[in-house]
C-alpha positions as CSV (number, residue, x, y, z in Angstrom):
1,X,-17.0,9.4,-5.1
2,X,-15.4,8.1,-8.1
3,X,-11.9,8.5,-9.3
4,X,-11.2,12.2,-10.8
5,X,-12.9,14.4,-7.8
6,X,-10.7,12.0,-5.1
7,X,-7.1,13.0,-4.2
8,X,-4.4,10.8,-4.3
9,X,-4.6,9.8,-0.4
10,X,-8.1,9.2,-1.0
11,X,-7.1,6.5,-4.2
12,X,-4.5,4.9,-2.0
13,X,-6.8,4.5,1.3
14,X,-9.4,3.0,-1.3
15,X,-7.2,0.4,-2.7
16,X,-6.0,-0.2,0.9
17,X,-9.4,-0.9,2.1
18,X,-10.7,-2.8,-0.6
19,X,-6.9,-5.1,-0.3
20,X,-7.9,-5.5,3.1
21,X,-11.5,-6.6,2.7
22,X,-10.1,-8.9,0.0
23,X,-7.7,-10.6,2.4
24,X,-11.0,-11.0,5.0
25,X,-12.7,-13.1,2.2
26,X,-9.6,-15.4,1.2
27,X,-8.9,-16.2,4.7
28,X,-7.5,-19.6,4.5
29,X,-9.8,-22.0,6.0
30,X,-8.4,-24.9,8.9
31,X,-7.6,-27.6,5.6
32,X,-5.1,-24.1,4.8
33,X,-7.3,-23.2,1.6
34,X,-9.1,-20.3,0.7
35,X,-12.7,-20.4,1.3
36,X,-13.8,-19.0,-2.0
37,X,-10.9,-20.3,-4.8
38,X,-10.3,-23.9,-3.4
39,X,-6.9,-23.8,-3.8
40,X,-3.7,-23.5,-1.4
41,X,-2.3,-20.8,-2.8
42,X,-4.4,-18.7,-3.7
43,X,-3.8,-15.8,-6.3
44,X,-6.3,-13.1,-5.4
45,X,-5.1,-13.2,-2.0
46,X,-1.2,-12.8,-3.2
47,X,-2.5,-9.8,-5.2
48,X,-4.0,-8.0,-2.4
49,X,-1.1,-8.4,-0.5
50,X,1.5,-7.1,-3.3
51,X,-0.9,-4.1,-3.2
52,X,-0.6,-3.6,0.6
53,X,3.1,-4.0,0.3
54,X,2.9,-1.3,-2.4
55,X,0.7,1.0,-1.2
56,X,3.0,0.8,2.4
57,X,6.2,1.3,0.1
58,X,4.8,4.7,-1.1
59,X,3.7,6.1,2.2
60,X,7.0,5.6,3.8
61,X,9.1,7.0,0.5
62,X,6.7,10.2,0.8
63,X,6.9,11.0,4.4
64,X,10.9,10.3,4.4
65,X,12.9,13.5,6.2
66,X,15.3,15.5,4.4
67,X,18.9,14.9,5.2
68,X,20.2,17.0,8.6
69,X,23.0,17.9,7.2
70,X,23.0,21.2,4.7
71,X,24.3,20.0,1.5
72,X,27.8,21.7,0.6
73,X,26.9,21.6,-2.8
74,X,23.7,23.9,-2.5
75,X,24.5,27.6,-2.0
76,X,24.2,29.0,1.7
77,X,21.4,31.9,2.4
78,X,22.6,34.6,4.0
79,X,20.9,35.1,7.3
C-alpha cells in the first residue's frame, strides 16, 4: 500500500518496522562497530532509534486518560 490509502496507525507501524529492521542491520559487531558503516557510532542506527523514541512518545500521548476529576470550570449536565 502506499502512503495516501494507509491510516495514520498504518504510517506509524510502518516506520516502526522499518526502524526496527534498520536497528537489525546496524547491529554492532564484537570490535563494537556497525557491520555495514565501519564506524563506532554509527548515525543511521541513532536515527532509527530517535524514530522509535518518537513513534513510542506519540502512542502514549494519544492513548493518555482523561482526568477523574470533573473539571469545575466545564458546566455540569443535568442528569
Amino acid at each position: 500500500m502506499t502512503a495516501p490509502f494507509m491510516s495514520l496507525a498504518q504510517i506509524r507501524n510502518r516506520l516502526i518496522l522499518t526502524a526496527r529492521a534498520i536497528l537489525r542491520d546496524h547491529r554492532p559487531g564484537p570490535d563494537g562497530c556497525c557491520p555495514i558503516c565501519r564506524t563506532l557510532d554509527c548515525p543511521v542506527a541513532t536515527s532509527a532509534r530517535n524514530v522509535l523514541h518518537t513513534a513510542e512518545e506519540v502512542q502514549q500521548r494519544s492513548t493518555a486518560t482523561q482526568p477523574a476529576t470533573p473539571d469545575r470550570d466545564e458546566p455540569q449536565q443535568a442528569e
